[in-house]
N, CA, C and O atoms as a Tripos MOL2 file, in Angstrom:
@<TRIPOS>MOLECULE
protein
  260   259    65     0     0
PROTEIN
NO_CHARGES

@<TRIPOS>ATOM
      1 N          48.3590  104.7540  121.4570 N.3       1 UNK1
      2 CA         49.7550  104.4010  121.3970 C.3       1 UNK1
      3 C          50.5160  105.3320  122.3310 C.2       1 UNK1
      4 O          50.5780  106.5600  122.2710 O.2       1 UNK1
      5 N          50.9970  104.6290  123.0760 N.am      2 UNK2
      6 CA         52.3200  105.7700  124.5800 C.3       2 UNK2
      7 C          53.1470  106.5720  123.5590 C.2       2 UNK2
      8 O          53.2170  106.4710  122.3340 O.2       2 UNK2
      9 N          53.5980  107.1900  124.2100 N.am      3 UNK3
     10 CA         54.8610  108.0580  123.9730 C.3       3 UNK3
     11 C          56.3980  107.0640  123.7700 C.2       3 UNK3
     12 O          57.2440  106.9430  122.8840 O.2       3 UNK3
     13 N          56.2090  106.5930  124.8740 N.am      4 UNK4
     14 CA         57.6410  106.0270  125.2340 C.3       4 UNK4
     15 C          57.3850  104.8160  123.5450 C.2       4 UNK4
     16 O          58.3090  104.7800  122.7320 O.2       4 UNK4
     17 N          56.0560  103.9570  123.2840 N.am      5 UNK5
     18 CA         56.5000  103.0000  122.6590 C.3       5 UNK5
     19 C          56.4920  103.8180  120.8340 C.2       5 UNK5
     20 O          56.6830  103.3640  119.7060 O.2       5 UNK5
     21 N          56.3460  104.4300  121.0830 N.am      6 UNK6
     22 CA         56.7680  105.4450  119.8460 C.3       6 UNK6
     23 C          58.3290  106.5770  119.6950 C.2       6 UNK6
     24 O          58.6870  107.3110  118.7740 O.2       6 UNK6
     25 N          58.8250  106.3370  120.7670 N.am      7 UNK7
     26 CA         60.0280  106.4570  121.1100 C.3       7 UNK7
     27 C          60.8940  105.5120  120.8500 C.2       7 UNK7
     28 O          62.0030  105.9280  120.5150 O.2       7 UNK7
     29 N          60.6950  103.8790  120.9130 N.am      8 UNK8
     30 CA         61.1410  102.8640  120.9580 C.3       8 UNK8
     31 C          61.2550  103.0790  119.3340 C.2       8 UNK8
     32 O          62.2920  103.3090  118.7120 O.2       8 UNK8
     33 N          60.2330  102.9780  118.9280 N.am      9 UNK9
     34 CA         60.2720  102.6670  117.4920 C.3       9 UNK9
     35 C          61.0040  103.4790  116.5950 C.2       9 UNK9
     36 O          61.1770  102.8870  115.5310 O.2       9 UNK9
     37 N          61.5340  104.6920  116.6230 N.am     10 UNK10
     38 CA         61.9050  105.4860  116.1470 C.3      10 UNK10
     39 C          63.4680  105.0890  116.7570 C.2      10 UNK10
     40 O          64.3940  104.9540  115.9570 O.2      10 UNK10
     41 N          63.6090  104.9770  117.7040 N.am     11 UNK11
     42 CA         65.0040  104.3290  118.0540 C.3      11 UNK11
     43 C          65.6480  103.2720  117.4990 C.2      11 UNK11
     44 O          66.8370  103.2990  117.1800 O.2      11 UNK11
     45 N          64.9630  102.3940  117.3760 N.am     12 UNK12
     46 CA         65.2480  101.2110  116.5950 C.3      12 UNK12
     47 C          65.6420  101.4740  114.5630 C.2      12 UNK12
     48 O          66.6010  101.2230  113.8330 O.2      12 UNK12
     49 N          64.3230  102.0670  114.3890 N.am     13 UNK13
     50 CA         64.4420  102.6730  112.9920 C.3      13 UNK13
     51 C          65.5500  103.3590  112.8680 C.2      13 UNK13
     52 O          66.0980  103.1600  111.7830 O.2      13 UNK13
     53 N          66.1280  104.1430  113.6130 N.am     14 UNK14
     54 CA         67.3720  104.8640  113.7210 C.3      14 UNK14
     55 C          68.7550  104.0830  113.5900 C.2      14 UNK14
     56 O          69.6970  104.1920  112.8060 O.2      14 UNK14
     57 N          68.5530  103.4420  114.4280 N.am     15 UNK15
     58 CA         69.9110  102.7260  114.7560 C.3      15 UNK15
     59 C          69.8550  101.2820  113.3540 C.2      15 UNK15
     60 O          70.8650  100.9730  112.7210 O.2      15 UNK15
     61 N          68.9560  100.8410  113.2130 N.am     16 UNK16
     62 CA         68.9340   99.8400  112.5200 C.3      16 UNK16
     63 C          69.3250  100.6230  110.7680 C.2      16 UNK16
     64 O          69.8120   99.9250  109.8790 O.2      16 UNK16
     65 N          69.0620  101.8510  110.5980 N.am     17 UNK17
     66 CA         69.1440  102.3320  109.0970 C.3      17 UNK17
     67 C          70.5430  102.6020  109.1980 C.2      17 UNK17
     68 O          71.1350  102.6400  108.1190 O.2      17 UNK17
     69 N          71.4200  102.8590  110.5460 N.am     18 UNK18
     70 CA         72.7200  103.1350  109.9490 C.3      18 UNK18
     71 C          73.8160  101.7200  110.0610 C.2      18 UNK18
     72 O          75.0000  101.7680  109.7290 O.2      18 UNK18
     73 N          73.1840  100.6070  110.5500 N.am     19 UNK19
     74 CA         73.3380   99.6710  110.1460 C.3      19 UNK19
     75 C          73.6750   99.0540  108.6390 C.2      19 UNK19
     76 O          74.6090   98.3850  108.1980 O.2      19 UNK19
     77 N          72.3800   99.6420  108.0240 N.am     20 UNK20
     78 CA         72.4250   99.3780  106.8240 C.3      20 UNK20
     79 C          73.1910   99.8720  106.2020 C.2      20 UNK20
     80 O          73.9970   99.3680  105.4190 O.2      20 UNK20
     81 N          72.9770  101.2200  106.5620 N.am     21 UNK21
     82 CA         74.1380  102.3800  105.8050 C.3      21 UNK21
     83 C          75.8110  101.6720  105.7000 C.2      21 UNK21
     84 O          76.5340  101.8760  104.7250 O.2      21 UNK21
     85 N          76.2090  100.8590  106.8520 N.am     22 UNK22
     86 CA         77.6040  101.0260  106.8540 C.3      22 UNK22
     87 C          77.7620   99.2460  106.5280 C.2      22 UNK22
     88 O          78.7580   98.6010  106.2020 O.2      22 UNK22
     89 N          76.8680   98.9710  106.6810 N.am     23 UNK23
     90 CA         77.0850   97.1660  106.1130 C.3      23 UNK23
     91 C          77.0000   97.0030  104.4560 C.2      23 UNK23
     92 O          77.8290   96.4860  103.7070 O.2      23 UNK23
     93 N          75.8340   97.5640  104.1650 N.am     24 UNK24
     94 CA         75.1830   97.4470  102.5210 C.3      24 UNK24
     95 C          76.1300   98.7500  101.6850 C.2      24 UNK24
     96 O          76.4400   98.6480  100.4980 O.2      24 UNK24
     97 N          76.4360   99.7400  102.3950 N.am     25 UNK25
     98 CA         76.6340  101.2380  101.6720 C.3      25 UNK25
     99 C          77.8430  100.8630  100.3810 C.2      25 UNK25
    100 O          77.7020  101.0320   99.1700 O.2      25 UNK25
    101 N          79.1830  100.2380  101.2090 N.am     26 UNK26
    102 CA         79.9310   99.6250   99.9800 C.3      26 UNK26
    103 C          79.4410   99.1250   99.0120 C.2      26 UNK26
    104 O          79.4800   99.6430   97.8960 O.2      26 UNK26
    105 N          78.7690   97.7760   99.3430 N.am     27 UNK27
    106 CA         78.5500   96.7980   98.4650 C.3      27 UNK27
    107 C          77.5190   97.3840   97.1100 C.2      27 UNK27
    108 O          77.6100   97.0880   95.9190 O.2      27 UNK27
    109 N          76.4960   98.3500   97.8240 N.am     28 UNK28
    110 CA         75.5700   99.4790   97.1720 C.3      28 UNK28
    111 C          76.2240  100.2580   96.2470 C.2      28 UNK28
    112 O          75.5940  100.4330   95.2040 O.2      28 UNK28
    113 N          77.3000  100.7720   96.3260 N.am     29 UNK29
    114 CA         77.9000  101.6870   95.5620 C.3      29 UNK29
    115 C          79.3450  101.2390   94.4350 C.2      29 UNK29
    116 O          79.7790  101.9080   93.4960 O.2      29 UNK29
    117 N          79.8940   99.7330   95.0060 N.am     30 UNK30
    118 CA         80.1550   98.8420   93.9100 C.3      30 UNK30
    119 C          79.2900   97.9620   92.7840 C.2      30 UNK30
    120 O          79.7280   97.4430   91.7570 O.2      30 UNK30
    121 N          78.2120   97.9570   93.1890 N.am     31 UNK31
    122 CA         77.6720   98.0360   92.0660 C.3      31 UNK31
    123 C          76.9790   98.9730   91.1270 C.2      31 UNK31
    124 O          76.5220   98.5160   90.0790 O.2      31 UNK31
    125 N          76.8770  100.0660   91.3710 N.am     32 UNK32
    126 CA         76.6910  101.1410   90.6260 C.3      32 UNK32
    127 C          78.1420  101.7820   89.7560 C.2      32 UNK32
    128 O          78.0140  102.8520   89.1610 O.2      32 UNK32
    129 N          79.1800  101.2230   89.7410 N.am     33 UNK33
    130 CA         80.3180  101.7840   89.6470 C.3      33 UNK33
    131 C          80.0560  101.6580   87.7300 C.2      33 UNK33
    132 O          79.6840  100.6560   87.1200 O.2      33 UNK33
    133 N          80.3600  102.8680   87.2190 N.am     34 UNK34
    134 CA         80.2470  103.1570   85.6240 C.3      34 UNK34
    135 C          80.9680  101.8320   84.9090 C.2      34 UNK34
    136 O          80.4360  101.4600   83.8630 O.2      34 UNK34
    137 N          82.1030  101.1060   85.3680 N.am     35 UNK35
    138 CA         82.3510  100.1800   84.8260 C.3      35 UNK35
    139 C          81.8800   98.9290   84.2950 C.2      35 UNK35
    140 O          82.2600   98.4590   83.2230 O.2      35 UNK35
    141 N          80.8530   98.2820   85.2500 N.am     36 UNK36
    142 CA         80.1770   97.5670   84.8810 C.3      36 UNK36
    143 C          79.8990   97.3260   84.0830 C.2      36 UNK36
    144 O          79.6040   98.3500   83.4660 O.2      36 UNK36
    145 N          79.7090   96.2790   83.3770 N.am     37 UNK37
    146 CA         78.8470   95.5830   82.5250 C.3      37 UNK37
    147 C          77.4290   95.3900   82.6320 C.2      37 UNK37
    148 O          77.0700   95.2830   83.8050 O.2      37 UNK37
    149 N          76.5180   95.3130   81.7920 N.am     38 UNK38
    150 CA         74.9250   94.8120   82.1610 C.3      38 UNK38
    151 C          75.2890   93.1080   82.8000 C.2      38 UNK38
    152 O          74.7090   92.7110   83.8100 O.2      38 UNK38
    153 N          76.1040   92.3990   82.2040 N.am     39 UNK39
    154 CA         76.1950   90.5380   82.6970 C.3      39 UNK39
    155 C          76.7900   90.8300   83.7390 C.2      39 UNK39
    156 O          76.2620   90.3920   84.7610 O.2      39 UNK39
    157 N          78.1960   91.7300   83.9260 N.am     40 UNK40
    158 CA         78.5620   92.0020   85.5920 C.3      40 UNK40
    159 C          78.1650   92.3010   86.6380 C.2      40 UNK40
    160 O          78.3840   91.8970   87.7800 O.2      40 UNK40
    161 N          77.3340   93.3150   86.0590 N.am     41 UNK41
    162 CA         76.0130   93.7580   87.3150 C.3      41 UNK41
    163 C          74.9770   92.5250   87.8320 C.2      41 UNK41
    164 O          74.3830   92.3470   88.8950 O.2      41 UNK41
    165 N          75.0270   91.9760   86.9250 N.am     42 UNK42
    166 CA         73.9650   90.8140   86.8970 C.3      42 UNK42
    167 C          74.3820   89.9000   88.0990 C.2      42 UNK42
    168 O          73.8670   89.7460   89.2060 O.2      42 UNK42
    169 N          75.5520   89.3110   87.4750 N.am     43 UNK43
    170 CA         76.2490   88.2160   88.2210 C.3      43 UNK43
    171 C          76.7700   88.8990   89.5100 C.2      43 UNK43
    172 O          76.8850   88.2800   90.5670 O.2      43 UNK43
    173 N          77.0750   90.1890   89.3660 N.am     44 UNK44
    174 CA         77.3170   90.6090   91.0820 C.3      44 UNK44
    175 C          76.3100   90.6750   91.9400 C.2      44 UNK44
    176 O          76.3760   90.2450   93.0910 O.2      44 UNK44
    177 N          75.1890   91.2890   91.3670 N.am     45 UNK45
    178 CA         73.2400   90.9850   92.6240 C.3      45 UNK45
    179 C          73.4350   89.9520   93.0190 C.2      45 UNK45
    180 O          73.5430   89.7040   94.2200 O.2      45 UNK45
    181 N          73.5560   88.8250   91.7930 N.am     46 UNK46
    182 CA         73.4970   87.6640   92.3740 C.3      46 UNK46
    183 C          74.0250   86.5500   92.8680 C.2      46 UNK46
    184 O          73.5770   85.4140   93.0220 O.2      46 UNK46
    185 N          75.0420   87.0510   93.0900 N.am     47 UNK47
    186 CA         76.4270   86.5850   93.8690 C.3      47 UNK47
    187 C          75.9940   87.1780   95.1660 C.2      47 UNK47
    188 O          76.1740   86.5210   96.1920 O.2      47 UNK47
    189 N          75.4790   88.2750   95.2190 N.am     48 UNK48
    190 CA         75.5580   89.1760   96.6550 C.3      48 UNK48
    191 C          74.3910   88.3100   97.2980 C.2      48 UNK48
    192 O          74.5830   87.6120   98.2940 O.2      48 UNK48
    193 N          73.1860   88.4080   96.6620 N.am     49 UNK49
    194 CA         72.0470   87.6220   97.4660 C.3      49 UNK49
    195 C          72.2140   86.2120   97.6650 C.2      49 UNK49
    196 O          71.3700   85.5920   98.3130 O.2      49 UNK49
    197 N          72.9710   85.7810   97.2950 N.am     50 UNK50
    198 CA         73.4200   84.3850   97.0020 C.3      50 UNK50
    199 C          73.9360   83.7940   98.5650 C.2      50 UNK50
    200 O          73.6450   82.8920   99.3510 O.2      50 UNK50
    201 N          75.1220   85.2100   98.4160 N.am     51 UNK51
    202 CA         75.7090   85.2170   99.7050 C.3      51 UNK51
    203 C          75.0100   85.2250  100.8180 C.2      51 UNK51
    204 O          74.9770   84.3040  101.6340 O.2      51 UNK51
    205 N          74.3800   86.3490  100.8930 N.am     52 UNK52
    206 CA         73.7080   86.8000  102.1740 C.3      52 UNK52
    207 C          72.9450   85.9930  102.5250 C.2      52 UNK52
    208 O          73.1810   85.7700  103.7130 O.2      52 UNK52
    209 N          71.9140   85.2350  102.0810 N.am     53 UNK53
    210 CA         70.9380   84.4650  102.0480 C.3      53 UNK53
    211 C          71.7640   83.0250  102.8930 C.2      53 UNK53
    212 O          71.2090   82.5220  103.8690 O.2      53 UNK53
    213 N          72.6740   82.6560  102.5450 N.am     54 UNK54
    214 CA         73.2860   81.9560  102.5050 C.3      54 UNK54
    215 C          73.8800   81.5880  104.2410 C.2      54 UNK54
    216 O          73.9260   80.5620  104.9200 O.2      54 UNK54
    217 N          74.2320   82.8860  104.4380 N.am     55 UNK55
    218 CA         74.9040   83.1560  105.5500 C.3      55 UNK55
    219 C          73.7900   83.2060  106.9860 C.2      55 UNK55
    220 O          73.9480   82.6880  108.0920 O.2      55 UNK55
    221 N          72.7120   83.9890  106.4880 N.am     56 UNK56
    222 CA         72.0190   84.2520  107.0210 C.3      56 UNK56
    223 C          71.1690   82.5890  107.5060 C.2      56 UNK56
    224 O          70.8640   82.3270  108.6690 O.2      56 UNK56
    225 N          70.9530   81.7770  106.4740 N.am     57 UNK57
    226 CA         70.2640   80.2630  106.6890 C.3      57 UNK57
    227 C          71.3440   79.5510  107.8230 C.2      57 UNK57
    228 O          71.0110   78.7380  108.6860 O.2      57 UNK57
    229 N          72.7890   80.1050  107.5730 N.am     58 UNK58
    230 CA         73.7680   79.2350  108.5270 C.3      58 UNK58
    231 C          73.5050   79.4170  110.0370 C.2      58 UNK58
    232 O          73.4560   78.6150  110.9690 O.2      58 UNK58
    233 N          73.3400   80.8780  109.9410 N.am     59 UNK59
    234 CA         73.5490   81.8030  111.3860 C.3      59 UNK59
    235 C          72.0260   81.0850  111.7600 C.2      59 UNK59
    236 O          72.0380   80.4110  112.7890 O.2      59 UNK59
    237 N          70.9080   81.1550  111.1270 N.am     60 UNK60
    238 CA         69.4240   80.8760  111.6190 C.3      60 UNK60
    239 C          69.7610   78.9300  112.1180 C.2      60 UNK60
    240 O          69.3320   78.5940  113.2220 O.2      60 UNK60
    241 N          70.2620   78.1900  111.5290 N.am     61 UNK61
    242 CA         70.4540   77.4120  111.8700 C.3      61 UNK61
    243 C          71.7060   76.7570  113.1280 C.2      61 UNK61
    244 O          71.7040   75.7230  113.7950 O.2      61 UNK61
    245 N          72.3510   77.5150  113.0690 N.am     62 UNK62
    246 CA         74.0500   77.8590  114.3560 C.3      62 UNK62
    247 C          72.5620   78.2190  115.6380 C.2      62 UNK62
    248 O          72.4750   77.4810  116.6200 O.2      62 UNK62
    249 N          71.5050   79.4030  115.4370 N.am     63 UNK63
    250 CA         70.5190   79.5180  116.4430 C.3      63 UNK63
    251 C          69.9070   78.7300  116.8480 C.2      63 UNK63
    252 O          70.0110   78.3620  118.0180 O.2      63 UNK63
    253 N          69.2290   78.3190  116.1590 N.am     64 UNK64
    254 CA         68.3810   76.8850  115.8910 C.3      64 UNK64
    255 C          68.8550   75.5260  116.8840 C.2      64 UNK64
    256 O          68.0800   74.9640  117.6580 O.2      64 UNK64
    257 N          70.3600   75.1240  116.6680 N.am     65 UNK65
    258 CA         70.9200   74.0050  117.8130 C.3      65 UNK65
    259 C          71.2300   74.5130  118.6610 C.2      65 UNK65
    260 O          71.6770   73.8900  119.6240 O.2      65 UNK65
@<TRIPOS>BOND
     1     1     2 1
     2     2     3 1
     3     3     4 2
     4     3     5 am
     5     5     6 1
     6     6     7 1
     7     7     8 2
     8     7     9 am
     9     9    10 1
    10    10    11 1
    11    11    12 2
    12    11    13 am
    13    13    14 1
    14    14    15 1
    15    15    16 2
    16    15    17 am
    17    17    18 1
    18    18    19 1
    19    19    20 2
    20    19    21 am
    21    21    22 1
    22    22    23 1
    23    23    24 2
    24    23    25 am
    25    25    26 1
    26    26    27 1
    27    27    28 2
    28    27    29 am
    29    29    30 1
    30    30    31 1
    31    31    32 2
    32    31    33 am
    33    33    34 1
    34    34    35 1
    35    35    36 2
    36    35    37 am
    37    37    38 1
    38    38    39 1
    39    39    40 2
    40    39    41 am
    41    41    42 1
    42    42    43 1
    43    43    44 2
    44    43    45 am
    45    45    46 1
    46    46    47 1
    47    47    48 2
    48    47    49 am
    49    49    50 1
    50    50    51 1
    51    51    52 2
    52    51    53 am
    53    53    54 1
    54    54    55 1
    55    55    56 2
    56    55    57 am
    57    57    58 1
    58    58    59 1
    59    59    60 2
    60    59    61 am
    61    61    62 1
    62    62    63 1
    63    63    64 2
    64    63    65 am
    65    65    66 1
    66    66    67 1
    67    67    68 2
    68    67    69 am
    69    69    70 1
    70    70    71 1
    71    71    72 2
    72    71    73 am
    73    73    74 1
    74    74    75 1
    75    75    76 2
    76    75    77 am
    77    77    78 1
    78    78    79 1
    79    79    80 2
    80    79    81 am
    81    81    82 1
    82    82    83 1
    83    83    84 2
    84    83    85 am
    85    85    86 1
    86    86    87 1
    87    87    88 2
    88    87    89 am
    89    89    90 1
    90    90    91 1
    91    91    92 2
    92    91    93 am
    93    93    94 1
    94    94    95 1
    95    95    96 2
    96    95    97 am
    97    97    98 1
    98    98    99 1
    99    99   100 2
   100    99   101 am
   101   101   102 1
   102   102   103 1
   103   103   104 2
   104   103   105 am
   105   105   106 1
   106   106   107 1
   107   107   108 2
   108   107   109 am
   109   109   110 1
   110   110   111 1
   111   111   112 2
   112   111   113 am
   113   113   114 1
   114   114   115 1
   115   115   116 2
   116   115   117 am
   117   117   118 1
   118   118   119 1
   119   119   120 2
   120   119   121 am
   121   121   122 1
   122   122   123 1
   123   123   124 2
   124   123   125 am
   125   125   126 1
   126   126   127 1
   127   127   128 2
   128   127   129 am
   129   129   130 1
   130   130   131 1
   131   131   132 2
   132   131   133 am
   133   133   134 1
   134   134   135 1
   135   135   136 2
   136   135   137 am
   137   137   138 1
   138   138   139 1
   139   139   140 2
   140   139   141 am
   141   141   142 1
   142   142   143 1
   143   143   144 2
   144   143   145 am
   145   145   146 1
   146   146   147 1
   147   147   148 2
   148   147   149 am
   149   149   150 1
   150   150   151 1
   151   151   152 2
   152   151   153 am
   153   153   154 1
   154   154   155 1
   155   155   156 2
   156   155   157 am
   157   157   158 1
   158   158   159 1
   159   159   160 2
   160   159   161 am
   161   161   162 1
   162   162   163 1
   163   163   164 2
   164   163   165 am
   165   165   166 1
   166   166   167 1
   167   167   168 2
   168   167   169 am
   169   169   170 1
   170   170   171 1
   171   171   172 2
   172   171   173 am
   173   173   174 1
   174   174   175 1
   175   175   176 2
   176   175   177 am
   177   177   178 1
   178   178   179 1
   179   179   180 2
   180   179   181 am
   181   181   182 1
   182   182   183 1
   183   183   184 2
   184   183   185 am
   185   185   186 1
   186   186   187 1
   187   187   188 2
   188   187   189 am
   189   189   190 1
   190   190   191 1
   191   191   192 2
   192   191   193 am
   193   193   194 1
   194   194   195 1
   195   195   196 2
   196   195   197 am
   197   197   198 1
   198   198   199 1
   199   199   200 2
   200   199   201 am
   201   201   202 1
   202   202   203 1
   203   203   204 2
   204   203   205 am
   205   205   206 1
   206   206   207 1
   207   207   208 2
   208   207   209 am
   209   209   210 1
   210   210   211 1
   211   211   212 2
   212   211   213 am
   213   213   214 1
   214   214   215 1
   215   215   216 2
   216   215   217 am
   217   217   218 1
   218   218   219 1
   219   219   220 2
   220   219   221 am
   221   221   222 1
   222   222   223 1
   223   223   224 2
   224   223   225 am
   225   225   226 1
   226   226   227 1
   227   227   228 2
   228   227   229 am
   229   229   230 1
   230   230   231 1
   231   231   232 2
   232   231   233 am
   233   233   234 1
   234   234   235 1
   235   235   236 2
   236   235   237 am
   237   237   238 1
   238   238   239 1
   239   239   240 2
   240   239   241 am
   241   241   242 1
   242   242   243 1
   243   243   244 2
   244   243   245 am
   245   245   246 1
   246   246   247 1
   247   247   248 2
   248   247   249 am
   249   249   250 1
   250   250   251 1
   251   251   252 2
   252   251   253 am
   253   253   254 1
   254   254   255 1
   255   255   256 2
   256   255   257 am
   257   257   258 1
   258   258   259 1
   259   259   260 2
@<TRIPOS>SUBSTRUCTURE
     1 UNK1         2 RESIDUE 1 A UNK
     2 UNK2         6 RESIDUE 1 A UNK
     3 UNK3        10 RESIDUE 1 A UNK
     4 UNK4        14 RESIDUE 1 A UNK
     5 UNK5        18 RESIDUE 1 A UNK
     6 UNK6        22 RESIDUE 1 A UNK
     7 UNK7        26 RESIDUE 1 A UNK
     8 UNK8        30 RESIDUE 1 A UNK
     9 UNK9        34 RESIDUE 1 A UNK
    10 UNK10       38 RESIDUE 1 A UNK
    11 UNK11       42 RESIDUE 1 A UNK
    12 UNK12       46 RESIDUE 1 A UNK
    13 UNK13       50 RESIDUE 1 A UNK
    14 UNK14       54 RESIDUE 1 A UNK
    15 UNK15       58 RESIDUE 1 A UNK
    16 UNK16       62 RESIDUE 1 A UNK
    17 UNK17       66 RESIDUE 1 A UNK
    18 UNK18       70 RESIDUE 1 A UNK
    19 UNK19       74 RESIDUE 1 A UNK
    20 UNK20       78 RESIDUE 1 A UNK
    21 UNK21       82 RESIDUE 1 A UNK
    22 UNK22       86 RESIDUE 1 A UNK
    23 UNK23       90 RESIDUE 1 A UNK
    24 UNK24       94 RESIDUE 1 A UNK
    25 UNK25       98 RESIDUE 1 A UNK
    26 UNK26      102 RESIDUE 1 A UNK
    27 UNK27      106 RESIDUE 1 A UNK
    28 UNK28      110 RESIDUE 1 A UNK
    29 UNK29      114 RESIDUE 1 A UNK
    30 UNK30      118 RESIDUE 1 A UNK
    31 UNK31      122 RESIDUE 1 A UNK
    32 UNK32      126 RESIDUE 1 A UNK
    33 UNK33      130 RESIDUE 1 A UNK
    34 UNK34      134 RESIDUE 1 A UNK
    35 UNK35      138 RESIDUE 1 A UNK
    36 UNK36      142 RESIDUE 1 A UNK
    37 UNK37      146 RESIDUE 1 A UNK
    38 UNK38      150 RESIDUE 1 A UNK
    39 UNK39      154 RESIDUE 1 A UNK
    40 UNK40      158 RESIDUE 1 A UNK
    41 UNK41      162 RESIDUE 1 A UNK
    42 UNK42      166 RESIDUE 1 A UNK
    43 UNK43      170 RESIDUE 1 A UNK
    44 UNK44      174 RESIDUE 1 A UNK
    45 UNK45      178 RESIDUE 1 A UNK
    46 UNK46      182 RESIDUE 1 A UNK
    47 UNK47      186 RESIDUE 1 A UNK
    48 UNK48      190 RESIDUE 1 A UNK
    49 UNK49      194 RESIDUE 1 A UNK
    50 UNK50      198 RESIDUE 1 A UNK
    51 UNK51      202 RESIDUE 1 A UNK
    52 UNK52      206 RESIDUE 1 A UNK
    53 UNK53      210 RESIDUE 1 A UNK
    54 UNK54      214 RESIDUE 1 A UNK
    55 UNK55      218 RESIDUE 1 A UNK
    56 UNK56      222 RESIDUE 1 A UNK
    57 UNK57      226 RESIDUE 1 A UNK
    58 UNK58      230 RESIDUE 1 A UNK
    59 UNK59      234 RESIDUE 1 A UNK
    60 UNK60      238 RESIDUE 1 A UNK
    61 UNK61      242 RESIDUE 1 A UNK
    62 UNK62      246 RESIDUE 1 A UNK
    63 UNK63      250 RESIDUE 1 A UNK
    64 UNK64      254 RESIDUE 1 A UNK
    65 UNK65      258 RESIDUE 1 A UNK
């Protein structure tokens, strides 16, 4: 394995985790919020994956045509 393509990869891993950090980090830490309910928590996962999933099939398909 090169240098450089182990460079790549670590670049990517980099940039792609603070991605996550600043897209998911809210949504991550509203649901941990002490208020919650066990059924609120519930219905918020799955509202969230609901979403994303959702969005994500539109955008794959907006690619797609």
């Amino acid at each position: 394995m090169s240098v450089a393509l182990l460079i790549t990869a670590f670049t990517m891993g980099l940039f792609s985790s603070s991605h996550c950090l600043f897209m998911c980090g809210g949504i991550a830490s509203a649901f941990s919020s002490p208020t919650n309910t066990q059924s609120q928590l519930y219905l918020k996962v799955i509202l969230f994956h609901l979403g994303r999933l959702t969005c994500y099939s539109a955008l794959g398909l907006i690619a797609g045509f």
